[in-house]
Structure formats: C-alpha cells, structure tokens
N, C-alpha and C positions, 0 to 999 in steps of 0.2 A: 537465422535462428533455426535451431535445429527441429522437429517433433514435436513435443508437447510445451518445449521452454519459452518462459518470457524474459523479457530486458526490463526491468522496473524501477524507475528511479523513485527514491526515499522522497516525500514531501516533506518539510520542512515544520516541526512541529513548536507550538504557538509560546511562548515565553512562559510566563505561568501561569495556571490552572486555578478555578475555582471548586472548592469541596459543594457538594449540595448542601450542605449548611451555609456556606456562603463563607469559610475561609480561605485566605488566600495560598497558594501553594507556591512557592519562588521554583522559577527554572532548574535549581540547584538540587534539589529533590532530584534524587533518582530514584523510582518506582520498580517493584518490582517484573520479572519478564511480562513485558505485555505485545498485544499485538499492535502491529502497525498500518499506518495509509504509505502508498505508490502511486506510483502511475504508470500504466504499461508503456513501453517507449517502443516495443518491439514485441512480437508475437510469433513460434513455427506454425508449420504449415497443417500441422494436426491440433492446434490450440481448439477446442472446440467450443468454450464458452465465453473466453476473454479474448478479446479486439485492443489493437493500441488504440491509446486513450483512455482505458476503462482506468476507475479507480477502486484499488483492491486492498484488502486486506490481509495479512500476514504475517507470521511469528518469522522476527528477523535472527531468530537460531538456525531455519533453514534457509542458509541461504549461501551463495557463493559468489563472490566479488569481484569484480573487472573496473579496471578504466579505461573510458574510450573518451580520446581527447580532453584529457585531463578532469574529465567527469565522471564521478564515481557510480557503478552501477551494481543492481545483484541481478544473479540468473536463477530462476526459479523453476519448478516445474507446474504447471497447470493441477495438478492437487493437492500441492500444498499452497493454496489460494484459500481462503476461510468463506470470503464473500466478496462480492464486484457490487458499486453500487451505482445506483440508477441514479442520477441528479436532474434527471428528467422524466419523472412519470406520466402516467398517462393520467392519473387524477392526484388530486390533490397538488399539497408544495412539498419542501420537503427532502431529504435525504432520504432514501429508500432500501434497506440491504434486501 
C-alpha cells in the first residue's frame, strides 16, 4: 500500500433491521446513502491513525474497487475514514467511536 491508503474489506451487513419503535425492516429495503463498517486488511506506510484490523467507518461513494484473489476489496484514503472504532476500551463495555 501506498502513503496514506487503506485495503478495507466491506463487513457484511445484518439481514433486517429494527426501527426504534420496534418495527421490522426486511433486507429488501434499500435505505438511503449511508455510511458503512470495514475492516482494515492493509494499511501505507504514512497511515497515521488506522492500523489493519481497525474497524472503520465510511461513505462507500468514495471509494475504489479491486480484487485480490477473488475477494472484493475498496482502497481508500486515510481521510475519507469518518471514525475507527475501539471494541476495546479502556473503561466501560461497549462499542466506542
């Protein structure tokens, strides 16, 4: 990887959704643009706040697409990242951006 770009692969998102009133939403619903989770698979060498493994967030409009070994990936730049988040903090539990 080059400078600032990362290798991110798409996590796989959950079948369908509950509204906060508690209705249900079918997979089939497509929503509009929103942001996504990844996970970093690959990092350059000026990456300076995300590490592979991190899990990020980002609008998959910017993005550009590759497959390596029949696996589909995007390459991104290190600021078009929204937020990295912590699944381990130092208190509490908890998902953390």
């Amino acid at each position: 990887m080059l400078h600032d770009r990362l290798l991110v692969r798409l996590l796989p998102e959950k079948g369908e959704r509950r509204s906060t009133g508690g209705l249900v939403i079918p997979d089939t619903v497509k929503m509009a643009t929103r942001l996504v989770w990844g996970e970093v698979c690959g990092a350059g060498t000026s990456a300076r706040h995300v590490k592979t493994g991190d899990r990020v967030l980002f609008n998959p409009e910017d993005q550009l697409e590759v497959e390596l070994q029949a696996e589909r990936y995007l390459v991104l730049r290190e600021r078009d990242i929204h937020a990295v988040a912590n699944e381990s903090p130092q208190q509490g539990t908890g998902l953390y951006l």
